[in-house]
N, C-alpha and C positions, 0 to 999 in steps of 0.2 A: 707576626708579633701577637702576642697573646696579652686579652685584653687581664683586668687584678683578678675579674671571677674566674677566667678559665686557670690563673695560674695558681691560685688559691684551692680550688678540684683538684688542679692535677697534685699537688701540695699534698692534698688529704691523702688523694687515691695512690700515691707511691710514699714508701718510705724508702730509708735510703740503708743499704747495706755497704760497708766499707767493701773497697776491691783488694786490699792489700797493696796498695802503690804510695798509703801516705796520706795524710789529711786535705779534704776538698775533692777526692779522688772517688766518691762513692757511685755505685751504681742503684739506678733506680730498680726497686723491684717494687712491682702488684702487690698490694696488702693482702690480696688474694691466695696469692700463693704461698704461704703457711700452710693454709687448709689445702690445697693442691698436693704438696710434700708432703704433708700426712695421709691424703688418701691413699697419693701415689709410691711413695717408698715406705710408709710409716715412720718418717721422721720428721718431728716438728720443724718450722720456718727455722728458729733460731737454733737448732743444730744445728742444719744445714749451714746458716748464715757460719759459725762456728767452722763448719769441716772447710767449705769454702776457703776463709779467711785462712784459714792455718793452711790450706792447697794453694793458695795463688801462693804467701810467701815463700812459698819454695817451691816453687814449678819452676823457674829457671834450672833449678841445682835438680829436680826429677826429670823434668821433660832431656835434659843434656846426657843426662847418667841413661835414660833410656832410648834412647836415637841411637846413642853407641852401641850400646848392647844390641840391640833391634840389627843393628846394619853389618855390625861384626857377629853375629848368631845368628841370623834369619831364623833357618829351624828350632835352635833354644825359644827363640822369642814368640815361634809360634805355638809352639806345647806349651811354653809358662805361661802367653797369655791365657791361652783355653783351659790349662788345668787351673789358672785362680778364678779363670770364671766358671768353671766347672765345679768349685769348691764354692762359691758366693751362691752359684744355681741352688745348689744342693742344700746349703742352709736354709733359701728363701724358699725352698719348693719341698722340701721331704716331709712338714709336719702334714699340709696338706695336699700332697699332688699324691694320688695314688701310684701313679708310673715310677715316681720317684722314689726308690726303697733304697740305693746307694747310689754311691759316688760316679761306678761305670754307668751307672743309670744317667745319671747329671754328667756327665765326661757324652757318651753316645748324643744327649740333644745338643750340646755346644756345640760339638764336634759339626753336627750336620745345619747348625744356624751359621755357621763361617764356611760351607761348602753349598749345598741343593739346597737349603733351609726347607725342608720337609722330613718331618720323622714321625713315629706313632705317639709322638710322646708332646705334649704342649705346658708351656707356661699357665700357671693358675695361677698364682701370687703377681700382684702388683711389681714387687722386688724382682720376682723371677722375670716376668717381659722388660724389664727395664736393662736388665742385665742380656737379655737374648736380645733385644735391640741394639745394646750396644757388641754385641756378639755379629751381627749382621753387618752392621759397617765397618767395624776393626777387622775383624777375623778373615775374609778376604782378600785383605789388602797383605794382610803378613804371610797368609798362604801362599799368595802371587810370588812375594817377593823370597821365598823363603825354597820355591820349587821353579823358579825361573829366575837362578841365577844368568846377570851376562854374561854373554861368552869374549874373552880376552882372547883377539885376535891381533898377531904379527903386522905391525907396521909395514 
């Protein structure tokens, strides 16, 4: 139990961002992390709070529309993911990554962050590692499942 002064800090030190579930429903976030989201993606707290809210509202209706597609395309699902992450790299990384002059440029380091994750080539932009992190835990898993289909065997 938390005596008034601690609940009163912790009060200060979070505000509350709605989760998209409806009033009363909010999740706590670190006042902190505004400035976080601007280091780290360059985009303010309260866009994010913004893209957020408009993504939980409809991640049911996204997350369903993409499982299907994902399970019935495996390999579709594995070039679309890489090539829009191949296209977010390239934005975030072409003004300043020298390695980065095109797209196959940004297509080759995706490519090898969802397989060996080693290439001559590295993230400089905050965007760009943020995007190749998430390249690192998706990208494998849809490779897996997209080159080792099961084999349907005779009862």
């Amino acid at each position: 139990m938390l005596t008034t002064e601690q609940q009163e800090a912790l009060d200060q030190l979070f505000t509350q961002v709605p989760n998209g579930q409806g009033p009363g429903t909010a999740v706590p976030i670190p006042s902190f992390l505004s400035d976080l989201l601007q280091t780290w993606l360059g985009v303010s707290g309260e866009q994010a709070q913004g893209y957020l809210t408009a993504l939980l509202r409809q991640r049911d209706t996204w997350e369903g529309h993409f499982l299907n597609w994902a399970e019935g395309n495996p390999m579709e699902a594995a070039f679309g993911f890489l090539g829009a992450a191949a296209a977010a790299f390239y934005a975030a990384e072409r003004v300043e990554n020298p390695k980065i002059k095109t797209y196959i440029d940004a297509f080759y380091y995706i490519a090898t962050c969802a397989s060996v994750g080693y290439a001559d080539v590295f993230a400089v932009t905050q965007r760009g590692k943020a995007i190749a992190a998430l390249v690192m835990v998706v990208g494998p898993g849809l490779a897996d499942r997209a080159l080792n289909r099961p084999v349907m065997r005779d009862a």
